[in-house]
Backbone as JSON Lines, residues from 0, in Angstrom:
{"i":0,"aa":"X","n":[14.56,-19.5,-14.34],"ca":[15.04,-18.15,-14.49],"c":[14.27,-17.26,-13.51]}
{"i":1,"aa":"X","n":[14.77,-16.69,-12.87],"ca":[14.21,-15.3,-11.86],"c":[14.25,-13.64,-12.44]}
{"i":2,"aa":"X","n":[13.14,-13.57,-12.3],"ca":[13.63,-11.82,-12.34],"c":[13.4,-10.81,-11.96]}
{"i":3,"aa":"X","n":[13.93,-10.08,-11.56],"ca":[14.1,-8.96,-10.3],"c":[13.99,-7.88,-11.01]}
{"i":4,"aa":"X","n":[13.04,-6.82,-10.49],"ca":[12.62,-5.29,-11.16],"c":[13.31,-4.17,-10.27]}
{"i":5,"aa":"X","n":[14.17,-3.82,-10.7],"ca":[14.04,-2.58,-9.55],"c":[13.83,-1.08,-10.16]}
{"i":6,"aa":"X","n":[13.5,-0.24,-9.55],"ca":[13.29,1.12,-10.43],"c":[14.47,1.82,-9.67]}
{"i":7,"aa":"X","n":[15.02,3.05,-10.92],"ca":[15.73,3.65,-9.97],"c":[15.57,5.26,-9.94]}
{"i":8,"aa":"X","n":[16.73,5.2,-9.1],"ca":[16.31,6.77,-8.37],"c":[16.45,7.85,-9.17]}
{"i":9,"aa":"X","n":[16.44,8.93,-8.92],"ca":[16.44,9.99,-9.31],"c":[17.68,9.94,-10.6]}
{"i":10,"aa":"X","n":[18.59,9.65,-9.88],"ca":[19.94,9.7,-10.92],"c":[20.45,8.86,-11.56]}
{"i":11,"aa":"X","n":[19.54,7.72,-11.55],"ca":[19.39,6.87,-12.27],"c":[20.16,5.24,-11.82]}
{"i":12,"aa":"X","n":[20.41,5.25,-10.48],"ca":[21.72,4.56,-10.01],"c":[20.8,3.41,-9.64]}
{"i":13,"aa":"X","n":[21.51,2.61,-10.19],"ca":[20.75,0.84,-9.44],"c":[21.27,-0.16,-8.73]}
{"i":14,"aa":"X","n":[20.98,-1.22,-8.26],"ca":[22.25,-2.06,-7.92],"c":[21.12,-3.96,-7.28]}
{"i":15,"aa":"X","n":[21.71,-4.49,-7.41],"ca":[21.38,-5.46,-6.8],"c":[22.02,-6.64,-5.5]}
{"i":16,"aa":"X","n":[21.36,-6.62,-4.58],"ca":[22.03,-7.48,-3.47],"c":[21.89,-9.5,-3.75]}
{"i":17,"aa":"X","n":[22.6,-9.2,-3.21],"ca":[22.61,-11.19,-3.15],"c":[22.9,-11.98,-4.43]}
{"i":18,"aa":"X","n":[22.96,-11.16,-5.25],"ca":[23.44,-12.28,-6.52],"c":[24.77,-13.6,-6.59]}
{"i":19,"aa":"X","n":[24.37,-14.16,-6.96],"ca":[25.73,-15.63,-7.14],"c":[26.87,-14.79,-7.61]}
{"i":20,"aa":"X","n":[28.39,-15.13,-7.01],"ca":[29.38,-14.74,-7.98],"c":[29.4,-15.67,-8.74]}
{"i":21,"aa":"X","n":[30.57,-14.94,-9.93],"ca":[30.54,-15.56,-11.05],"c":[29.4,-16.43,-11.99]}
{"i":22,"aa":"X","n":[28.63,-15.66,-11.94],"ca":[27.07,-16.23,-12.41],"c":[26.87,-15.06,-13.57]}
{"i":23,"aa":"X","n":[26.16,-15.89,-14.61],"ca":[25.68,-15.15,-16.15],"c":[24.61,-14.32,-15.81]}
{"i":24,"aa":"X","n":[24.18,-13.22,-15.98],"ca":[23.24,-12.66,-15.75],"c":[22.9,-11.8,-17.06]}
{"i":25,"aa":"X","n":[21.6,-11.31,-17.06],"ca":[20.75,-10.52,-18.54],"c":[20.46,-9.23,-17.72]}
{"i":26,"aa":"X","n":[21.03,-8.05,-18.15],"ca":[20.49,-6.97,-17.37],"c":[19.81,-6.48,-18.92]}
{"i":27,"aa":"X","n":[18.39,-5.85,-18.32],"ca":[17.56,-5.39,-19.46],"c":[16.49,-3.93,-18.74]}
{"i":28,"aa":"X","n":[17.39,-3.03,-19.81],"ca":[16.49,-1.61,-18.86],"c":[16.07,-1.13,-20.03]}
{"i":29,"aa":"X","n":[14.87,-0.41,-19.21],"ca":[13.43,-0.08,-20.3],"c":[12.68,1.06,-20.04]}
{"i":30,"aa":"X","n":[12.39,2.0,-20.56],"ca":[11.94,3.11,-20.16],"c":[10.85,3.73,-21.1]}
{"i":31,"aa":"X","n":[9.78,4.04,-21.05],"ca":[9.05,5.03,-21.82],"c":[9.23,5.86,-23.01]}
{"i":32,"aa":"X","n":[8.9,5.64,-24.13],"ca":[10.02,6.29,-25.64],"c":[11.57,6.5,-25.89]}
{"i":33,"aa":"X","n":[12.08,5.47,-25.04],"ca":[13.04,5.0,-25.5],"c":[13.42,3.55,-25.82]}
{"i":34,"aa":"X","n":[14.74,3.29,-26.39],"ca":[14.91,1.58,-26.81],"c":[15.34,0.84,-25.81]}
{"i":35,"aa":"X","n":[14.88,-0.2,-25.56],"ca":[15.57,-1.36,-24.67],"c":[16.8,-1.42,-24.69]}
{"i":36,"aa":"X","n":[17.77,-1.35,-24.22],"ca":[19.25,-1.7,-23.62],"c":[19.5,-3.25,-22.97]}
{"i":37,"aa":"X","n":[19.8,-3.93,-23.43],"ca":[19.93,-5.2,-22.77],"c":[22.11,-5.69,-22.82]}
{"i":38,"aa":"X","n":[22.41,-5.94,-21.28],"ca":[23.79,-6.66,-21.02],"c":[23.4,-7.89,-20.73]}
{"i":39,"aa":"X","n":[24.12,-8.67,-21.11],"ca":[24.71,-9.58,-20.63],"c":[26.14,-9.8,-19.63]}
{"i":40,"aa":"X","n":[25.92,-10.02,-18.48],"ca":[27.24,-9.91,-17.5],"c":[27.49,-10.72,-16.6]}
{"i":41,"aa":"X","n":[28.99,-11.07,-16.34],"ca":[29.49,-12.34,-15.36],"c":[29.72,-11.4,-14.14]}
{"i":42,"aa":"X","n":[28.77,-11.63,-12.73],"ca":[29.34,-11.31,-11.94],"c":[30.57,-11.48,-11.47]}
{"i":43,"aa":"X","n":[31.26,-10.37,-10.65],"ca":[32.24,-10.33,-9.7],"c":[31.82,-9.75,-8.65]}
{"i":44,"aa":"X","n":[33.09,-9.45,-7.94],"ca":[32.82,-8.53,-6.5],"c":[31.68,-7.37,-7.23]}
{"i":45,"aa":"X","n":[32.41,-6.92,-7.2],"ca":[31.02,-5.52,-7.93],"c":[31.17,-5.3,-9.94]}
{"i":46,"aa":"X","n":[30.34,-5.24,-10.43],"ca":[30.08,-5.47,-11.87],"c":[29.55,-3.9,-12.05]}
{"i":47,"aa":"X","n":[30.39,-3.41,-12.73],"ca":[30.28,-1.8,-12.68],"c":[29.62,-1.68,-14.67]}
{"i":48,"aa":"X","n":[28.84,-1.37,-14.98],"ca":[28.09,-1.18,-16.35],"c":[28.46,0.04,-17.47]}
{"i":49,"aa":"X","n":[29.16,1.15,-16.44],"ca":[29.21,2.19,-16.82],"c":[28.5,3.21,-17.33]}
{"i":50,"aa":"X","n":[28.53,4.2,-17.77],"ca":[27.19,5.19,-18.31],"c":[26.49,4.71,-19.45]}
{"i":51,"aa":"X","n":[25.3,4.64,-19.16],"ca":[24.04,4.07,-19.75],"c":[23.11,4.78,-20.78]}
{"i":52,"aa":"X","n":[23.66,5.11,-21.68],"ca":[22.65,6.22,-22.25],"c":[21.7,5.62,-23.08]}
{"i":53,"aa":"X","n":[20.12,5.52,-22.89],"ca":[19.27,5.05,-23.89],"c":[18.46,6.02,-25.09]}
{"i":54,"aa":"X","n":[18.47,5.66,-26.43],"ca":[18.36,5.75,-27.32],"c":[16.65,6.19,-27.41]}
{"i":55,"aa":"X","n":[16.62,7.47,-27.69],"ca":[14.65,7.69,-27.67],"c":[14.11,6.55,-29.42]}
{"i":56,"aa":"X","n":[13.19,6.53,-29.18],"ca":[12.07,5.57,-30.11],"c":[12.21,6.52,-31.14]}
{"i":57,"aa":"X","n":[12.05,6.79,-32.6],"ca":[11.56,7.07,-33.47],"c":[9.94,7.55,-33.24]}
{"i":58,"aa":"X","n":[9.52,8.36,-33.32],"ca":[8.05,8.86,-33.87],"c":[7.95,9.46,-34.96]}
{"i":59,"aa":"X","n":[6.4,8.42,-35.25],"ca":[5.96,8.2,-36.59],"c":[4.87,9.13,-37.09]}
């Protein structure tokens, strides 16, 4: 298994080069007081995720 970090920009936009088509992939984004978001996705030409909104943590 490989795994690739990327941070993103300002507006939050990401993307990755060179991946296998049609290949299983785990996308898992993570951020600072909020919850993990994890896809699972079959590449194609381009694999579009759509708007991403993550969920803040509970404080205790």
């Amino acid at each position: 298994m490989a795994i690739l970090i990327y941070r993103t920009i300002f507006f939050g936009d990401f993307g990755f080069e060179g991946l296998k088509k049609n290949a299983n992939y785990t996308v898992l984004i993570k951020a600072p007081g909020y919850k993990p978001c994890r896809f699972n996705i079959r590449t194609a030409n381009n694999t579009y995720l759509g708007r991403i909104v993550l969920k803040r943590r509970k404080r205790f």
